[in-house]
C-alpha positions in Angstrom: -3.8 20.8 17.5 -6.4 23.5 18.5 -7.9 23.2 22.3 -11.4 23.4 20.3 -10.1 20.9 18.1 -13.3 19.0 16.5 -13.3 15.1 16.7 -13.1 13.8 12.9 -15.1 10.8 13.4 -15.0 8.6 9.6 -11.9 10.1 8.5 -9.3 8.0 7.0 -7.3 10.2 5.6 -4.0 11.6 8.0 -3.8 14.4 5.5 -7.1 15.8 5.6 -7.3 15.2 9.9 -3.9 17.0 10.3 -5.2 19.7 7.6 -8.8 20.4 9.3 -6.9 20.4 12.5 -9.1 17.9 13.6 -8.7 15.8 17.4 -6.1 13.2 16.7 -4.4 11.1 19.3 -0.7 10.8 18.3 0.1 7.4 17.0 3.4 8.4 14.8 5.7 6.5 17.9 4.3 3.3 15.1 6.8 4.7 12.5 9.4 4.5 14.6 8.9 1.4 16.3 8.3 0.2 12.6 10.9 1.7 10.9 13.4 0.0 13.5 11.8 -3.5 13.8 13.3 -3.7 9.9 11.0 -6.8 8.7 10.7 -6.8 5.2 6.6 -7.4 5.5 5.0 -6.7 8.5 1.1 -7.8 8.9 -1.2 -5.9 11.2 -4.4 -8.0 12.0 -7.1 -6.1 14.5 -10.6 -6.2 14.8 -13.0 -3.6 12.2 -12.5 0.1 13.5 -9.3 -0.2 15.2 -7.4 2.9 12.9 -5.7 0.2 10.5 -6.6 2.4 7.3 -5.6 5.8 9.0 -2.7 4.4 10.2 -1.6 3.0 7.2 -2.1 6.5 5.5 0.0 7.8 8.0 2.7 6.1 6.9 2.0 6.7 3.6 2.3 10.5 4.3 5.5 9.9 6.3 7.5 8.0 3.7 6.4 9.0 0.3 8.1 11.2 -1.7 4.9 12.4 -3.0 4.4 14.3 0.2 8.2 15.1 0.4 8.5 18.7 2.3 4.7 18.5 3.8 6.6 18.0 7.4 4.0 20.1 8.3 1.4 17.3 8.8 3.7 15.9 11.7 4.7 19.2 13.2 4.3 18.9 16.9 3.9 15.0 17.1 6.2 12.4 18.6 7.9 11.4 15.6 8.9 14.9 14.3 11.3 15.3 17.9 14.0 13.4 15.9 16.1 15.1 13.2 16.5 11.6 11.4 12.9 11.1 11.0 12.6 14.7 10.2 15.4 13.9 6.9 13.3 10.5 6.3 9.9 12.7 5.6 9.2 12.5 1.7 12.2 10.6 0.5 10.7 6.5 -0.5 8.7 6.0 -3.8 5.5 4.0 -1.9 2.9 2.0 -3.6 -0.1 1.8 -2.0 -2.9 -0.8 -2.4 -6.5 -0.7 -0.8 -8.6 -4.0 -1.2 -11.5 -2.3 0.7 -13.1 -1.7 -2.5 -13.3 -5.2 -3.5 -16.5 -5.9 -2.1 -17.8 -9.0 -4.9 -17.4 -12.3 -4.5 -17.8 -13.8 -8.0 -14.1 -14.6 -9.1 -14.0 -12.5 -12.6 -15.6 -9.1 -10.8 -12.6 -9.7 -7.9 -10.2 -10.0 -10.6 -11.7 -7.0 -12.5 -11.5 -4.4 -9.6 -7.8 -5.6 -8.9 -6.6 -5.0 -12.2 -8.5 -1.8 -12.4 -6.3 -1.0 -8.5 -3.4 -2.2 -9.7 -3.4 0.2 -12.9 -4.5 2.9 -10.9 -0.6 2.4 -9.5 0.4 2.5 -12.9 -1.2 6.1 -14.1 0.2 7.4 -10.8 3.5 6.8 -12.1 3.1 7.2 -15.9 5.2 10.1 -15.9 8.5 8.2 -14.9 8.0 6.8 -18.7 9.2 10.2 -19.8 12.6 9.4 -18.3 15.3 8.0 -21.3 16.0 5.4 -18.6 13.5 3.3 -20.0 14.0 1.4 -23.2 11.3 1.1 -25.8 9.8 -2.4 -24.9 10.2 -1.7 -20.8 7.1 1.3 -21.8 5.3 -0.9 -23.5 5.2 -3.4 -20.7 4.3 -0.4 -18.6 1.2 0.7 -20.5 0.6 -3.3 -21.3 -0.5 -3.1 -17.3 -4.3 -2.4 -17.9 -7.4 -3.3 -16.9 -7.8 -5.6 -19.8 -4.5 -6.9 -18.9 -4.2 -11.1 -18.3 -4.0 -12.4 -15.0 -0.8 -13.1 -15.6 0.5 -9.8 -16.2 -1.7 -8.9 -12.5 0.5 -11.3 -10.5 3.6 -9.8 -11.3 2.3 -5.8 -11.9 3.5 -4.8 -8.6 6.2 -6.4 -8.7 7.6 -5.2 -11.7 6.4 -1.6 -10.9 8.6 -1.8 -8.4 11.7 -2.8 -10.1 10.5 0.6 -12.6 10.4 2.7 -9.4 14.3 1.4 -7.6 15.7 2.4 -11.1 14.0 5.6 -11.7 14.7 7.0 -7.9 17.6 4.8 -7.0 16.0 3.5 -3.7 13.6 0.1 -3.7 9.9 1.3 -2.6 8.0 0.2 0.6 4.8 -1.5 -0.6 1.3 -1.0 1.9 -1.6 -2.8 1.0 -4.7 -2.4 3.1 -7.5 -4.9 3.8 -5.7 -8.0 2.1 -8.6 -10.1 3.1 -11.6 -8.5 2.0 -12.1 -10.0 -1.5 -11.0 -13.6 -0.2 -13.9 -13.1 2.2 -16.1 -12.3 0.3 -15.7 -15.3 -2.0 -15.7 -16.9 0.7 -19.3 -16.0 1.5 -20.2 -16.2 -2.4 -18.6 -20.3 -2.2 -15.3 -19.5 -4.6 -12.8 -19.5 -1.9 -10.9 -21.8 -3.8 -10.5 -19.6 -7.1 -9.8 -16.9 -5.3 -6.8 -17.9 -3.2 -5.5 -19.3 -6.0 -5.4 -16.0 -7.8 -4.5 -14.1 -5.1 -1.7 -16.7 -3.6 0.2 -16.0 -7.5 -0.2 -12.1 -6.6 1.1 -12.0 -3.3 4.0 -14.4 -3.4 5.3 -12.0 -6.8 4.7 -9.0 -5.1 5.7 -9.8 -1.4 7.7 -13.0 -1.1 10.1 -13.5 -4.5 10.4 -9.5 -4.8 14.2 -8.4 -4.9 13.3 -4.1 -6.2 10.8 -3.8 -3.2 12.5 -2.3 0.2 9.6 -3.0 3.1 6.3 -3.8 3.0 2.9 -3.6 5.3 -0.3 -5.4 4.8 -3.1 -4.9 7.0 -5.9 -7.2 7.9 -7.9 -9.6 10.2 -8.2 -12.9 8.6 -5.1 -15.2 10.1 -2.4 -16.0 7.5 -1.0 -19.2 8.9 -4.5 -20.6 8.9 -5.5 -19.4 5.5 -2.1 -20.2 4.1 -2.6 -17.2 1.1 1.6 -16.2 0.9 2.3 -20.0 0.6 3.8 -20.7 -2.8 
């Protein structure tokens, strides 16, 4: 980082903040101390504006294999002082999920912007359906996962995704969702909290909890699990 180095104040994004050259205080020691806790899903609950987003993108950047030899981005932090995590840059498929956008609380718009995320997922990796791998009815259960797809073709979208991904690359993906909680609040707010925990308890339990093809997960948010009970089948 420059001496001059300009304070990024908004940005989310690791990429673009390590690309401007922008002020960042070196928080990559979480990967590590992550990485080696080994929980399958790990939740991080702090208050608004703590760097939840930005550090889930950083993780992102670390582990994807979409950014596989772009090292560059961790040059001269913490984590890049360790030839393993130097080898682990760029080598996990990773899908990852922002509820941030979900900002309705009428049940059927929720639902709408979800499917519309989770299909987003999909197009990003349409082009593993290229692979002979894949028989004829496993692509059209791919390119079934639409936004005009049921809901309950959205509870298990991830979770099948992910079973797609272990066989095309040979190694189970690491799952991040950020802001979990933000369309369950807002129902909240709009009086459907009922409807929408049940939707979103099917989702999470088939992507996080009865998912054998996914390797680690982490969900960010600040509502309290054990109180709001949403991963309980």
């Amino acid at each position: 980082m420059k001496r001059n180095a300009v304070v990024g104040i908004g940005i989310q994004s690791f990429e673009k903040i390590r690309e401007r050259e922008a002020f960042y205080i070196d928080k990559t020691g979480f990967i590590r101390e992550w990485w080696e806790d080994a929980a399958d899903v790990t939740l991080i609950m702090r208050p608004r504006r703590f760097g939840k987003t930005l550090n889930l993108d950083m993780l992102n950047c670390f582990f994807s294999n979409r950014y596989a030899n772009r090292g560059d981005l961790f040059e001269g932090l913490s984590i890049w002082e360790e030839e393993k995590y130097r080898e682990l840059q760029g080598t996990y498929p990773v899908i990852f999920l922002s509820f941030a956008q979900i900002k309705s609380g009428k049940t059927e718009e929720i639902k709408a912007v979800l499917k519309g995320i989770i299909s987003g997922c999909y197009d990003n990796y349409a082009y593993i359906m290229d692979s002979d791998i894949f028989l004829k009815n496993e692509k059209e259960r791919f390119f079934a996962v639409k936004p005009s797809m049921s809901d309950v073709t959205a509870f298990s979208a991830i979770n099948t995704l992910c079973g797609y991904l272990e066989r095309y690359y040979g190694k189970k993906p690491i799952v991040l969702l950020d802001e979990y909680d933000t369309p369950m609040q807002e129902a909240w707010l709009s009086g459907n909290w009922e409807e929408a925990v049940a939707f979103f308890r099917s989702f999470f339990n088939a992507t996080f909890k009865t998912n054998p093809a996914m390797y680690r997960a982490v969900i960010t948010g600040i509502t309290r699990i054990s109180k709001e009970a949403v991963f309980s089948a």
